[in-house]
C-alpha positions as CSV (number, residue, x, y, z in Angstrom):
1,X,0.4,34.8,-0.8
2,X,-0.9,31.6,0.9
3,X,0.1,27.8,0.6
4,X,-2.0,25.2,2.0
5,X,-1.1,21.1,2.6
6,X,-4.1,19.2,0.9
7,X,-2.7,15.9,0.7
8,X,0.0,13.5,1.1
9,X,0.6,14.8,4.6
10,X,1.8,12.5,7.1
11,X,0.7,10.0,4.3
12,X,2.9,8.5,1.1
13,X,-0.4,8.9,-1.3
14,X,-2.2,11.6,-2.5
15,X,-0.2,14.4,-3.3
16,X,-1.7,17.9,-3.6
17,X,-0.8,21.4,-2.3
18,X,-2.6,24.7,-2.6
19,X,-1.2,28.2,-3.9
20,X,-2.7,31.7,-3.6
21,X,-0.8,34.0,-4.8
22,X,-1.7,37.1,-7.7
23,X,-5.4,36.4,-7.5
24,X,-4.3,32.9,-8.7
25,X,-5.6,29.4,-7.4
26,X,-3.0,26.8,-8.5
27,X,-2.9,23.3,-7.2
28,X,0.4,21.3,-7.4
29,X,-0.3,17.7,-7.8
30,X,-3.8,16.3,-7.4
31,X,-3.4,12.4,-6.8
32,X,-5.4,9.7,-6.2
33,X,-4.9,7.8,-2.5
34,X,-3.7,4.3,-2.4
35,X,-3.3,1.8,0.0
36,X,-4.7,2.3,3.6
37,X,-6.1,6.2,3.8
38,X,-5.1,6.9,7.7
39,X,-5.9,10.6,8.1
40,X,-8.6,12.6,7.0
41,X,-7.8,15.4,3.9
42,X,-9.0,18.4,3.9
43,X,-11.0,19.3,0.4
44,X,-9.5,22.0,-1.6
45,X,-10.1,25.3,-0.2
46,X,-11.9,26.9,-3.2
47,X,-14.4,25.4,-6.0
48,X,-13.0,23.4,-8.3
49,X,-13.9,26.0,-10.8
50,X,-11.9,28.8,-9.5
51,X,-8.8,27.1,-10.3
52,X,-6.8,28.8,-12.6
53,X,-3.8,26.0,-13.1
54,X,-2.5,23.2,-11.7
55,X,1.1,22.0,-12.2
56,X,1.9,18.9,-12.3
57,X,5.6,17.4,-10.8
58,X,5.0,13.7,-12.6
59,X,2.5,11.6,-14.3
60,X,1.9,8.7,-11.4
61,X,-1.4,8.4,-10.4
62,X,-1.1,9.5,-6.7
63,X,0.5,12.5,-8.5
64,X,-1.8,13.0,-10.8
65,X,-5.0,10.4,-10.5
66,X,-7.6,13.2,-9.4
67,X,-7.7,15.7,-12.2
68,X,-10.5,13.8,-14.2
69,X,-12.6,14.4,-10.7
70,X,-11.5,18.2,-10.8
71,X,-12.5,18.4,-14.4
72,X,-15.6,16.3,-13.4
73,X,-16.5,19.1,-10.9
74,X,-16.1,21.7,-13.5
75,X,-12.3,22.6,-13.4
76,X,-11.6,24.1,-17.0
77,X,-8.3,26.3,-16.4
78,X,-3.9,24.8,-17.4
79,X,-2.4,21.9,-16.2
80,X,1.1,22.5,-16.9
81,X,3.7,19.5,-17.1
82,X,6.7,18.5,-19.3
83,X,6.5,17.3,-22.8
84,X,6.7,13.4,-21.7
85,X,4.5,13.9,-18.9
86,X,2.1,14.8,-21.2
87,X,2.6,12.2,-23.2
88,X,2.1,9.8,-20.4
89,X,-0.9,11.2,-18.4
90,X,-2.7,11.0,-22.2
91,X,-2.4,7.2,-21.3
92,X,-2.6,7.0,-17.6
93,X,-5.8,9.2,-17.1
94,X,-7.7,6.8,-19.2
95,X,-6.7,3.8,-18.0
96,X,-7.5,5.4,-14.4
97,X,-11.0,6.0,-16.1
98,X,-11.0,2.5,-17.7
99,X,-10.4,1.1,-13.9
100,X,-12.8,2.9,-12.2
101,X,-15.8,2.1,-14.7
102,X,-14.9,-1.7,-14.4
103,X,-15.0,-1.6,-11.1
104,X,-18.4,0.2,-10.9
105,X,-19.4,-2.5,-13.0
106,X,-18.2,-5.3,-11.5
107,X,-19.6,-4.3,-8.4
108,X,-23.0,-3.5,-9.7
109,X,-23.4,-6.7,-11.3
110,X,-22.2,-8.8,-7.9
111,X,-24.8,-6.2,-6.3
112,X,-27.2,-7.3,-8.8
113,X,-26.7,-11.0,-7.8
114,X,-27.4,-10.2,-4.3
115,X,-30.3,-8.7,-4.6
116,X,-28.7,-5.5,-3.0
117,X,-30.3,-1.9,-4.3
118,X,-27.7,0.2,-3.5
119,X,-25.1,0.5,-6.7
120,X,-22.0,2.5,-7.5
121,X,-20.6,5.4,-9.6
122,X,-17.2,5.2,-10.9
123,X,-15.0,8.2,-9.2
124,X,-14.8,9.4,-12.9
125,X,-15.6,9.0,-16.4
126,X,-13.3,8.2,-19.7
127,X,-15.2,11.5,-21.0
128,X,-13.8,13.5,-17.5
129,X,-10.1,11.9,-18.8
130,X,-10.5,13.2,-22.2
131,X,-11.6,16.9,-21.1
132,X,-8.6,16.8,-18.6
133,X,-6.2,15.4,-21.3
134,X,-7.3,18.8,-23.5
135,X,-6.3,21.4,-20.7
136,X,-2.6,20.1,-20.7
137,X,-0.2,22.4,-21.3
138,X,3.5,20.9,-22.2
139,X,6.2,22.4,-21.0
140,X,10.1,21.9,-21.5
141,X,12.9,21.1,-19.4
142,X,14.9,24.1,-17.8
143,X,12.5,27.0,-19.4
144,X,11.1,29.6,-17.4
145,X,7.2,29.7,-18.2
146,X,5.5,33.2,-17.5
147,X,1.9,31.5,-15.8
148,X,0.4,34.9,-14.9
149,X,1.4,38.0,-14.7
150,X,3.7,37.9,-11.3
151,X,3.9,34.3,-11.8
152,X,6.9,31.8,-13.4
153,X,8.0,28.2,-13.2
154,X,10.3,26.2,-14.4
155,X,10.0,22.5,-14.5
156,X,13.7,20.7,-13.6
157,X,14.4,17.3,-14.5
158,X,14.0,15.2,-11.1
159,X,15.4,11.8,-12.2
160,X,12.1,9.9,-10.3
161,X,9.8,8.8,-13.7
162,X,10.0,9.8,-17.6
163,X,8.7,13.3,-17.4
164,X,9.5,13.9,-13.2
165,X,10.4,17.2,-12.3
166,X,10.7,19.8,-9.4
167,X,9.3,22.8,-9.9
168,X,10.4,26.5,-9.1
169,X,8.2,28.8,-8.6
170,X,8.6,32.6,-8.6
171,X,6.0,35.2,-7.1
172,X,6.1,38.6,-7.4
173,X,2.9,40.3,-5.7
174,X,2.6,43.8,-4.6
175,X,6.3,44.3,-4.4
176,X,6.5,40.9,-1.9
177,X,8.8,38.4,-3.7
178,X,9.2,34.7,-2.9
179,X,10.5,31.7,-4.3
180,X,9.0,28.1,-3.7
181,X,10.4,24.9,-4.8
182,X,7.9,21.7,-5.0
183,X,10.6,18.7,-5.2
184,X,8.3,16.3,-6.3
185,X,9.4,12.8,-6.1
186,X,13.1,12.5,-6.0
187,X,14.6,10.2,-8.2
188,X,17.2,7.2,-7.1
189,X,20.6,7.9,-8.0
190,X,22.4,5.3,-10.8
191,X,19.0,3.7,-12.2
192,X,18.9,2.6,-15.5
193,X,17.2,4.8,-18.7
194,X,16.7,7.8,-16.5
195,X,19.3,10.8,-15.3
196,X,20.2,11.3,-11.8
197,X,17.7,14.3,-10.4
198,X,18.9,17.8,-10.8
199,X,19.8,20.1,-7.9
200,X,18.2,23.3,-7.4
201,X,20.6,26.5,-5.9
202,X,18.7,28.7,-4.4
203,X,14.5,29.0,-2.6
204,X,12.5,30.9,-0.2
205,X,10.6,27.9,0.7
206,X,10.9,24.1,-0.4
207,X,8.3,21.2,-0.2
208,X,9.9,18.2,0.1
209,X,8.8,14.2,-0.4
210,X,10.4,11.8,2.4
211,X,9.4,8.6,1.3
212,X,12.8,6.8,2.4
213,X,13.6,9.5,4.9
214,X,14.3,6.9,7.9
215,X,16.5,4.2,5.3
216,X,19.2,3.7,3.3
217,X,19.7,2.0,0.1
218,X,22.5,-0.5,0.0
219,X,26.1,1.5,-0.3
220,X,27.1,-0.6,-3.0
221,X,24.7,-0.4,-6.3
222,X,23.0,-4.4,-6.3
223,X,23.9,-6.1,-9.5
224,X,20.0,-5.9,-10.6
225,X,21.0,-7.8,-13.5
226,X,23.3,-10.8,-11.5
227,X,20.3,-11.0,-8.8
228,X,17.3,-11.0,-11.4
229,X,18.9,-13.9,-13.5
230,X,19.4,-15.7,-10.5
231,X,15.6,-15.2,-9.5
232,X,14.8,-16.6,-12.9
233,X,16.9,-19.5,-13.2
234,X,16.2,-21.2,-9.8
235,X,12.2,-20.7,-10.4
236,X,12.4,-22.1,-13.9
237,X,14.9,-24.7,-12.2
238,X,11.5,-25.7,-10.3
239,X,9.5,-25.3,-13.9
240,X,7.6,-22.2,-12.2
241,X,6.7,-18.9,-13.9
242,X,8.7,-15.4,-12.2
243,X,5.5,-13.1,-11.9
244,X,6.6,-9.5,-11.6
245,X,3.4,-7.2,-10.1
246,X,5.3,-3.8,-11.8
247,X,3.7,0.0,-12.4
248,X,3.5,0.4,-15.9
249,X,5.4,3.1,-16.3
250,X,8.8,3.2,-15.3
251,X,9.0,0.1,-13.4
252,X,8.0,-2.4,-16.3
253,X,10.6,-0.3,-18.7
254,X,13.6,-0.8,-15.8
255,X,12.9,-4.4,-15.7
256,X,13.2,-5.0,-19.5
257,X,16.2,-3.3,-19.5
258,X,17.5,-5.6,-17.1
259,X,15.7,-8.5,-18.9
260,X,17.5,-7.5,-22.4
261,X,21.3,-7.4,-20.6
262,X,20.3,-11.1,-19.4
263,X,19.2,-12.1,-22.5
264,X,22.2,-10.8,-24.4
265,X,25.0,-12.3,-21.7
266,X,22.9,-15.5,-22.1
267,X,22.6,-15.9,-18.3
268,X,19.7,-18.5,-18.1
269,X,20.7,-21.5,-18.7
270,X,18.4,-24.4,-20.3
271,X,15.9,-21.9,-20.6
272,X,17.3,-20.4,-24.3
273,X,14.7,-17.7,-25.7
274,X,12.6,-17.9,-22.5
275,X,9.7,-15.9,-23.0
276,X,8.8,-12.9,-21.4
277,X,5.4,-11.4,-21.5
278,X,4.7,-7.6,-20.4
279,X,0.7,-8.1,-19.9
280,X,-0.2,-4.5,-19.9
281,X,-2.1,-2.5,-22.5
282,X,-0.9,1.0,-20.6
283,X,2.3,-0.4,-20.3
284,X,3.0,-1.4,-23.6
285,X,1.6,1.9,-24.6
286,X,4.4,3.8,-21.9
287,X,7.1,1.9,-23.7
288,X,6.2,3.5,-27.0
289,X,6.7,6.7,-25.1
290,X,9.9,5.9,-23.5
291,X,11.0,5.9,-27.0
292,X,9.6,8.9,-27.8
293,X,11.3,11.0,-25.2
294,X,14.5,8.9,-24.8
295,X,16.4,11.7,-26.3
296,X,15.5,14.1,-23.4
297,X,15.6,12.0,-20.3
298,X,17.6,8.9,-21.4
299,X,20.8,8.7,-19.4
300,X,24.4,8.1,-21.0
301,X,24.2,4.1,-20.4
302,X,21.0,3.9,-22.0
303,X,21.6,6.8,-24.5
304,X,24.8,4.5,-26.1
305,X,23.0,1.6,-26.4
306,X,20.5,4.3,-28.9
307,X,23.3,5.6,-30.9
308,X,24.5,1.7,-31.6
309,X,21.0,1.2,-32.3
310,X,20.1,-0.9,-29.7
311,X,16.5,-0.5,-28.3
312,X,17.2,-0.8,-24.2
313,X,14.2,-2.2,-23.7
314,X,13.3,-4.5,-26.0
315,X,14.3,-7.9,-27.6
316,X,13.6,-11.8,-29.1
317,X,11.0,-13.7,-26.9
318,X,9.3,-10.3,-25.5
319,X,5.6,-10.6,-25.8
320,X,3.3,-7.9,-25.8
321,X,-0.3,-8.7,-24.2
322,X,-3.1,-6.4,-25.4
323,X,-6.5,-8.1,-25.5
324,X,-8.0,-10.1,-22.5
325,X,-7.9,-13.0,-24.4
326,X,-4.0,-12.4,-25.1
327,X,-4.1,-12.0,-21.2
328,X,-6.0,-15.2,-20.4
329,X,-3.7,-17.4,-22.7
330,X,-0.6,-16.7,-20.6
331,X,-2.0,-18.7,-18.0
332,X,-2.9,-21.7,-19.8
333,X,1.0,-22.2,-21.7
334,X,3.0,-24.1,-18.3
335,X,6.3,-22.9,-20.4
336,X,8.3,-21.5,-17.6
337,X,7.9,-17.5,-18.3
338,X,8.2,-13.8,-17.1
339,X,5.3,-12.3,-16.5
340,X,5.0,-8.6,-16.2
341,X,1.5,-7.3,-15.5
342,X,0.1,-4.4,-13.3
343,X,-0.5,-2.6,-11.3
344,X,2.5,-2.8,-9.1
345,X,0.7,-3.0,-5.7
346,X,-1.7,-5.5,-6.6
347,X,-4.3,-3.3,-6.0
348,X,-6.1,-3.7,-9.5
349,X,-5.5,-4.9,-13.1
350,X,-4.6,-7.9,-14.9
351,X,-1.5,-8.8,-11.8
352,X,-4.4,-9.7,-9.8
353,X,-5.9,-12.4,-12.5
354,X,-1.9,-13.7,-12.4
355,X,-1.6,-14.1,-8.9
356,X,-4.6,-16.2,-8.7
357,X,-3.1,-18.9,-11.1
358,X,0.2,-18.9,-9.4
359,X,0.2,-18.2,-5.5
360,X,-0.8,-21.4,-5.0
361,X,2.1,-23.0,-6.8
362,X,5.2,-23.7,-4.8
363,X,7.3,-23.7,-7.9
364,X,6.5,-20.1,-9.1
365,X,8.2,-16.8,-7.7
366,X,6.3,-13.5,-7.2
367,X,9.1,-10.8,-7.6
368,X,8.1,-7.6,-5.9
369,X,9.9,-4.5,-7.6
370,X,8.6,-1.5,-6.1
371,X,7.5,0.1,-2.9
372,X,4.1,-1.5,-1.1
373,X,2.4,1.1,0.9
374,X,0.2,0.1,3.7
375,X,-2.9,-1.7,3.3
376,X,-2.0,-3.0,-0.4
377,X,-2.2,-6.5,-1.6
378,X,1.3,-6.0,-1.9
379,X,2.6,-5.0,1.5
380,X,0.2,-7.8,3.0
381,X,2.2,-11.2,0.5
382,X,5.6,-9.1,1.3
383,X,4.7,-9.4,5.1
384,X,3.7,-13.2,4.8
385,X,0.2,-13.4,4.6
386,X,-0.3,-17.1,4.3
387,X,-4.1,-16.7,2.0
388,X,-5.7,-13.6,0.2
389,X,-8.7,-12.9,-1.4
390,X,-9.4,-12.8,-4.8
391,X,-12.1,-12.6,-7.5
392,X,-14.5,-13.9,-4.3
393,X,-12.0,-16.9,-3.8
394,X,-9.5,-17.9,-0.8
395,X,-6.2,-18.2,-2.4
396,X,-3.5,-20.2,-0.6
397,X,0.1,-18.9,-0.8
398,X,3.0,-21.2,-1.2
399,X,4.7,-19.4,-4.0
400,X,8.0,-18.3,-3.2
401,X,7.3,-14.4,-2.0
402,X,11.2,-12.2,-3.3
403,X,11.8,-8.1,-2.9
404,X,14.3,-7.6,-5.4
405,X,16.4,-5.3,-3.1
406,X,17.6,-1.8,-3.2
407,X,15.3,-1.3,-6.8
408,X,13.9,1.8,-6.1
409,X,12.7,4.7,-8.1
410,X,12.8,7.3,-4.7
411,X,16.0,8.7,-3.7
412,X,17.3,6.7,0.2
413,X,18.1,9.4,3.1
414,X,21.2,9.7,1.9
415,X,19.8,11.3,-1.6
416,X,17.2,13.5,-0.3
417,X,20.0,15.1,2.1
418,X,22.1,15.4,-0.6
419,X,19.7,16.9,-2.4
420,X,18.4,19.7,-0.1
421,X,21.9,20.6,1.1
422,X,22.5,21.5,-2.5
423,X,21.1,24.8,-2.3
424,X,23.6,27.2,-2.3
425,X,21.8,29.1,1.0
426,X,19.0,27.2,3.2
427,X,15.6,28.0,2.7
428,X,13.4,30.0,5.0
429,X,11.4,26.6,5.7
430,X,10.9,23.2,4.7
431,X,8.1,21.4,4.2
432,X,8.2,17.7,5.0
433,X,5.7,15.7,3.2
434,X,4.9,12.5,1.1
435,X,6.6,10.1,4.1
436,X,4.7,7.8,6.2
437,X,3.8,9.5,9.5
438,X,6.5,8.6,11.6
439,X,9.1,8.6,8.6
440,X,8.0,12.6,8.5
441,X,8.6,13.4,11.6
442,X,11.8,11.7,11.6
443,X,13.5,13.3,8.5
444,X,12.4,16.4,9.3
445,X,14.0,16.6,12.8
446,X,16.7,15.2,11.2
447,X,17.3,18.4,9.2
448,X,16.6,20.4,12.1
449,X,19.4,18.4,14.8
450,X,22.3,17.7,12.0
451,X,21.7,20.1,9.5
452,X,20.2,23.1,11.1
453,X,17.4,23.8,8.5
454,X,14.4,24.9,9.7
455,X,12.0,22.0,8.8
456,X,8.1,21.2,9.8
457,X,6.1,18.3,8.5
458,X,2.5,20.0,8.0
459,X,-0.6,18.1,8.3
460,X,-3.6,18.1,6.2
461,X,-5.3,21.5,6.0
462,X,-2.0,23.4,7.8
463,X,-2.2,27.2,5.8
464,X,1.1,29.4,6.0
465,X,1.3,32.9,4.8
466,X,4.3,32.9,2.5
467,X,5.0,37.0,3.1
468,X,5.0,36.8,7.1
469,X,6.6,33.9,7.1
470,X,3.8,32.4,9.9
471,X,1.9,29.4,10.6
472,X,-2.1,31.5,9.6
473,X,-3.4,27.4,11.2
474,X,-1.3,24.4,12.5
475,X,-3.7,21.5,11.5
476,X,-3.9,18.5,14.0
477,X,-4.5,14.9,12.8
478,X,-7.7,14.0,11.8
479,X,-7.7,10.1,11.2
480,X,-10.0,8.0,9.0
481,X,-13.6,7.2,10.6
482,X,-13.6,3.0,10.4
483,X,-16.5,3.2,8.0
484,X,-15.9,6.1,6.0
485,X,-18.6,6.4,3.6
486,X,-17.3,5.7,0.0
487,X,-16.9,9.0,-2.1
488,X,-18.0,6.9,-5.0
489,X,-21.5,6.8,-5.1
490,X,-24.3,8.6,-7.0
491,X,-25.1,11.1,-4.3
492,X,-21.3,12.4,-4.0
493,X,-21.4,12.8,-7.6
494,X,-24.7,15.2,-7.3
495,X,-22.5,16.8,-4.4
496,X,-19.9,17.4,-6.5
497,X,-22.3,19.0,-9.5
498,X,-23.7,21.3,-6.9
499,X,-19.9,22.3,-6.1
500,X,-19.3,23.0,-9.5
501,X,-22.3,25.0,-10.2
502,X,-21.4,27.3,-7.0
503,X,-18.4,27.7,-8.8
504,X,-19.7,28.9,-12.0
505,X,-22.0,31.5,-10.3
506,X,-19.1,33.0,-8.6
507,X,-17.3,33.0,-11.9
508,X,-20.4,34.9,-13.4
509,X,-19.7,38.2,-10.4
510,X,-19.7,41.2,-13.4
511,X,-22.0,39.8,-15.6
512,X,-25.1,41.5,-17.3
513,X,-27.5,41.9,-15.0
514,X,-30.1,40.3,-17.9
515,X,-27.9,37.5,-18.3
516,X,-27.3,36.7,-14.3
517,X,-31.7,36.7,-14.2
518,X,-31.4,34.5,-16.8
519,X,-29.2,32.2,-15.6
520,X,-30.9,32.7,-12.2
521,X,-34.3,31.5,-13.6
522,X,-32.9,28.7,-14.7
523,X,-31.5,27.5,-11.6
524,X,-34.9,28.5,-10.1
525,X,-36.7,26.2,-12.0
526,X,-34.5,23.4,-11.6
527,X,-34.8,23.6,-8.2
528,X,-38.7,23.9,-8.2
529,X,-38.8,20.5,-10.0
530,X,-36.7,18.6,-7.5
531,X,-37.2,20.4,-4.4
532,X,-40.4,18.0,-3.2
């Protein structure tokens, strides 16, 4: 019964942990990294192959952004989620797909220009998305699901995203009996649409996110509504457009919200009708979803505005962008306007196109909505950047740069305390992880000085033996070589074929002997034809 830290470690991005427990290889989480990478992650202990399951705490994509690359590398067991994570990840994994392939192909053709040879594989297919989309495995709220025989979970409503959970886990091997609990990303208190997160009473062992471990949120909730209208008015005062860079999912449905309360109270004034355009396709596909599931993670605010029929997030002057063309058009109308567009850190997608017709107008606002990790586009206009780079071009900024403060969809230091000292008896251990690498360090010594809980922030490739209750290795940090080698070209992908096919001959120990010669020929004379 062994757990292992994979990733998000000392880092925000990235999430994935290990479990062997019952013979079983699970994986919790298997995200994408975003942002600046600053230490080294150790791969995943066993073929991709050999995994039996992986759960799945939410649909974001340092969550969940990897599982096309496990599928790629011939991962064919459960991923097990809630119902609206499901439905969300069916979206999110192909427009992951969708972004790698462009970018492949953007960067072949400027390659192609250049007269360079070298040329690039995406990180993953839209047919890798697919085959992961088909091993999901929905699973309810607050229902214990048998995985294996020794093995249950239950998925716990988290309050972070549509769909976020914790998730218990329950092992019972050889008479040894433990109980982890994988918090996942722990939702804000009082944000609209979504519940507050759910406490959990009892655990053997808890792994923990710290994102805003070292901060507080404001001890007042900010009038969201009050502070975006006045965002608004003064940049349409200045006949500017309010650019929003916001994650498709969740973000872009929070800020409608607020958007439709403005509207109706009529708060804009001179601007009547003022059009709002969410430039998106995976966003306006989430918002279908949030309807979908609105009856099991709505809160009360949002879930009276349903029974009066009232859609939260909707109403007149909303705009839905799906084509590029539709996309294009926005920035050729000078009507003052709200533009919605992604992704939230500026890192890719249509936001990008937007910022490079209106960072370079002094009337125009870009409204920040959401955390920036290190290294984004993002975190680089928030900290006054005076020009970036885009599409090969120096833009200069001189558009007003705002935070809308205190929006957050992570719970402050103040909520994650609250959250652990639920437990009706402190865990064993807790694992500190998903902060940035001081901000881990500090909440977990925080629990150890004030709160006397036994806490350790793990990084990557740190293995602890769940029945002892012991530290099996205590990894050190291992940071990012300068020019680290991109993972994305076409000899990692023959890597990662060679991976998988390691992992179906071990899957094969038992099998006919006439079939194993068989399949051994085969490989045989593969080899003979490329081994020259």
């Amino acid at each position: 019964m062994k757990l292992m830290f994979i990733g998000a470690a000392h880092e925000v991005t990235g999430s994935c942990h290990y479990l062997n427990a019952c013979g079983k290889h699970i994986l919790v989480d298997y995200g994408m990294e975003q942002g600046q990478n600053i230490f080294e992650n150790v791969d995943i202990p066993v073929e991709a192959p050999l995994i039996d399951y992986v759960l799945l705490t939410h649909a974001h994509v340092d969550h969940s952004g990897m599982l096309p690359l496990l599928y790629s590398r011939g991962f064919r067991g459960q991923i097990l989620m809630t119902e609206a994570s499901a439905d969300l990840c069916s979206i999110m994994l192909r427009d992951c797909a969708h972004i790698q392939m462009q970018e492949a192909e953007w960067h072949n053709r400027k390659a192609k220009r250049s007269a360079k040879v070298e040329t690039a594989e995406p990180v993953y297919t839209m047919e890798d998305a697919d085959g992961t989309i088909r091993l999901i495995v929905p699973c309810p709220y607050n229902s214990e699901v048998e995985l294996c025989e020794g093995i249950k979970i239950r998925f716990s409503d988290i309050g972070h995203l549509l769909g976020s959970a914790s998730i218990e886990v329950w092992v019972d091997e050889d008479g040894e009996k433990r109980k982890l609990v994988f918090s996942g990303d722990i939702g804000n208190k009082n944000q609209p649409l979504l519940r507050d997160p759910s406490f959990t009473a009892e655990a053997d062992y808890v792994v923990m996110e710290s994102t805003y471990g070292d901060r507080l949120h404001s001890s007042e909730r900010p009038d969201y509504v009050k502070e975006l209208a006045s965002i608004i008015q003064e940049t349409f005062n200045r006949g500017g457009n309010v650019v929003i860079p916001s994650f498709a999912v969740g973000r872009t449905q929070e800020m409608l919200y607020f958007i439709r309360k403005i509207k109706e109270d009529k708060l804009i004034k001179g601007f009547d009708n003022f059009p709002v355009y969410v430039d998106s396709p995976l966003a306006v596909e989430a918002t279908g979803i949030f309807h979908k599931n609105e009856l099991e993670c709505f809160d009360e605010e949002a879930m009276e505005l349903v029974k009066k029929g009232i859609n939260p997030i909707t109403f007149p002057g909303l705009n839905l962008s799906i084509t590029s063309d539709e996309s294009k058009a926005i920035n050729f109308d000078m009507t003052p306007k709200v533009i919605l567009s992604a992704s939230g850190m500026c890192e890719a997608g249509r936001i990008r196109h937007h910022l490079k017709h209106n960072l370079w107008r002094p009337e125009c606002t870009v409204l920040f909505v959401g955390y920036q990790a290190v290294g984004t586009l993002g975190r680089a206009l928030i900290e006054g950047t005076d020009e970036v780079r885009l599409f090969g071009e120096t833009i200069e900024v001189r558009a007003d740069i705002r935070q809308l403060a205190g929006i957050s969809g992570h719970a402050d230091k103040a909520g994650l305390l609250e959250w652990i000292n639920a437990f009706a008896v402190k865990p064993k251990k807790v694992f500190i992880v998903h902060g940035e690498d001081t901000v881990t360090e500090v909440f977990a010594q925080t629990l150890i000085d004030e709160y006397d809980i036994d806490a350790y922030a793990p990084y990557s490739g740190t293995k602890f033996d769940l029945i002892t209750g012991q530290f099996d290795y205590e990894a050190v940090p291992m940071r990012v070589a300068p020019k680290k080698k991109p993972v994305s070209d076409v000899f990692s992908r023959l890597m990662a074929a060679g991976q998988r096919l390691i992992g179906v001959i071990k899957k094969n120990e038992g099998v006919a002997n006439k079939d194993l010669a068989k399949f051994a020929d085969q490989i045989n004379s593969l080899c003979d034809k490329w081994d020259r």
